[in-house]
C-alpha positions in Angstrom: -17.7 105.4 -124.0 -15.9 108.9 -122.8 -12.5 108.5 -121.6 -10.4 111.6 -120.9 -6.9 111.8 -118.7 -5.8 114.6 -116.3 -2.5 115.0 -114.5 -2.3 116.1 -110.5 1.3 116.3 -108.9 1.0 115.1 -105.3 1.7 117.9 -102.6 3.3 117.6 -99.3 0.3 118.4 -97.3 -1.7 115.5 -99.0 0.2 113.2 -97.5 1.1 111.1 -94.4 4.3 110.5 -91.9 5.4 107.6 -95.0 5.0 110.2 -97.6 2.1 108.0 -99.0 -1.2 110.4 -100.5 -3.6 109.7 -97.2 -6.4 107.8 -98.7 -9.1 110.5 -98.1 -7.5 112.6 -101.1 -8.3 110.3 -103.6 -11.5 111.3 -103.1 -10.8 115.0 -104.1 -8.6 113.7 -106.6 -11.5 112.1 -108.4 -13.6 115.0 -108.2 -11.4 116.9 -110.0 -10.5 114.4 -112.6 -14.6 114.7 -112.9 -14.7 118.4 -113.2 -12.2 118.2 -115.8 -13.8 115.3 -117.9 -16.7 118.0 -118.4 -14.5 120.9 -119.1 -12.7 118.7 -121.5 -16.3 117.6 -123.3 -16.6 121.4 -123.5 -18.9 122.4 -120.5 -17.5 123.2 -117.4 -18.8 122.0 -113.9 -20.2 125.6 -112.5 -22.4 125.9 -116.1 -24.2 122.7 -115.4 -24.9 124.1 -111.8 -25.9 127.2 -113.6 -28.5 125.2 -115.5 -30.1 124.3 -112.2 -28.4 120.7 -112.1 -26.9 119.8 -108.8 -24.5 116.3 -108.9 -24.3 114.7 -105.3 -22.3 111.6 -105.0 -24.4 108.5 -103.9 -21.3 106.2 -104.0 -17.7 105.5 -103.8 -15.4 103.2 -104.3 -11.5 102.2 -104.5 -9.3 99.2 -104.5 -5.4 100.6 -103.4 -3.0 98.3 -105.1 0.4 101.1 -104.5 0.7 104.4 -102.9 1.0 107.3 -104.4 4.0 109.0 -103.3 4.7 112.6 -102.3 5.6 115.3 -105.4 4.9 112.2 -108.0 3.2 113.4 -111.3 -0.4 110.8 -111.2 -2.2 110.3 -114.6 -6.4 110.0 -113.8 -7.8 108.0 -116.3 -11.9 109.0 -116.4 -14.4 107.0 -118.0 -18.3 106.7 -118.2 -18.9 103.8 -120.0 -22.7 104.1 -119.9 -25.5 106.4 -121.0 -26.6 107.8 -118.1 -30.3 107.6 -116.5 -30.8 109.6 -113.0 -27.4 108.5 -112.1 -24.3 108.8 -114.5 -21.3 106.6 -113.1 -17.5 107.6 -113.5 -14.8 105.0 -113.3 -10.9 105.8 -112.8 -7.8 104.7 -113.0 -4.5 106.0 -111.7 -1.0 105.8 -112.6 2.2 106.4 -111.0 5.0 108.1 -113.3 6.3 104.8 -114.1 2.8 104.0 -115.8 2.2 101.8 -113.1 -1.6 101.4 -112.5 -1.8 102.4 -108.1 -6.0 102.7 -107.8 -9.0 102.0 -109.7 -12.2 103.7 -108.4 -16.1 104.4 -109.3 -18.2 107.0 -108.4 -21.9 106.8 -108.8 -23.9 110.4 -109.0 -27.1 111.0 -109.7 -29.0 113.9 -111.1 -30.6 116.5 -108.9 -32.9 119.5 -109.7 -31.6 122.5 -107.9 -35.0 124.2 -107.6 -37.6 121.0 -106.6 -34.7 119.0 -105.0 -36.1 115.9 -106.5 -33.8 113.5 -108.8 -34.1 113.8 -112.8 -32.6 112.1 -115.5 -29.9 113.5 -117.2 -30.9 116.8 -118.7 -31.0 117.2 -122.3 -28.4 119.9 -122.3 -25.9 117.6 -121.6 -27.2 114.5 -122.8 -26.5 116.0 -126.2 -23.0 116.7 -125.4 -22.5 113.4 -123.8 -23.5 112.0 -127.0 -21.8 113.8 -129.0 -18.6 112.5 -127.6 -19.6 109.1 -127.0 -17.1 106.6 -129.2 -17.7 103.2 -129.5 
């Protein structure tokens, strides 16, 4: 399993009349805690693009149990808990400052080549990092 956590303070335009994050952020909020699970496996997001490896999103999903609130500090919690194949699946979980858990998500992508525009498995590039930072 990988598991890293990233911190995002909630600004004033991501939010609604209540304050509350509108729930179309999340979305962006999971991307970034995405981006920076790579960075933090040492490989940022833009080098895997630059190895001709594209990462569309095939699925999403999120249970809401609390808002997030306006200028509140949210811990992501970012996991892939399996080797991946063609796809590679992310699961979160977020926390208010009072280390209250607010959402839990997934995210399924899978692997495409930039050039052919046909699905792969995971490249070897970053298979070896993945596993390399893979703790049981």
């Amino acid at each position: 399993m990988i598991h890293t956590t990233h911190t995002l303070r909630v600004r004033y335009g991501e939010t609604d009349a209540m304050r509350y994050v509108y729930y179309g952020n999340y979305a962006e909020y999971l991307e970034v805690a995405r981006v920076e699970l790579f960075r933090t496996l040492g490989i940022p997001y833009d080098e895997i693009e630059n190895q001709g490896i594209w990462l569309p999103v095939s699925e999403y999903s999120i249970k809401y149990m609390k808002p997030a609130l306006y200028d509140e500090l949210l811990e992501i919690h970012t996991y892939i808990k399996k080797i991946p194949g063609v796809r590679i699946e992310f699961e979160y979980e977020i926390y208010n400052p009072s280390k209250q858990k607010i959402s839990t998500a997934k995210t399924t992508l899978f692997f495409l080549d930039s050039k052919t525009n046909k699905v792969v498995k995971c490249p070897d590039f970053l298979m070896k990092i993945i596993e390399r930072n893979w703790k049981t």
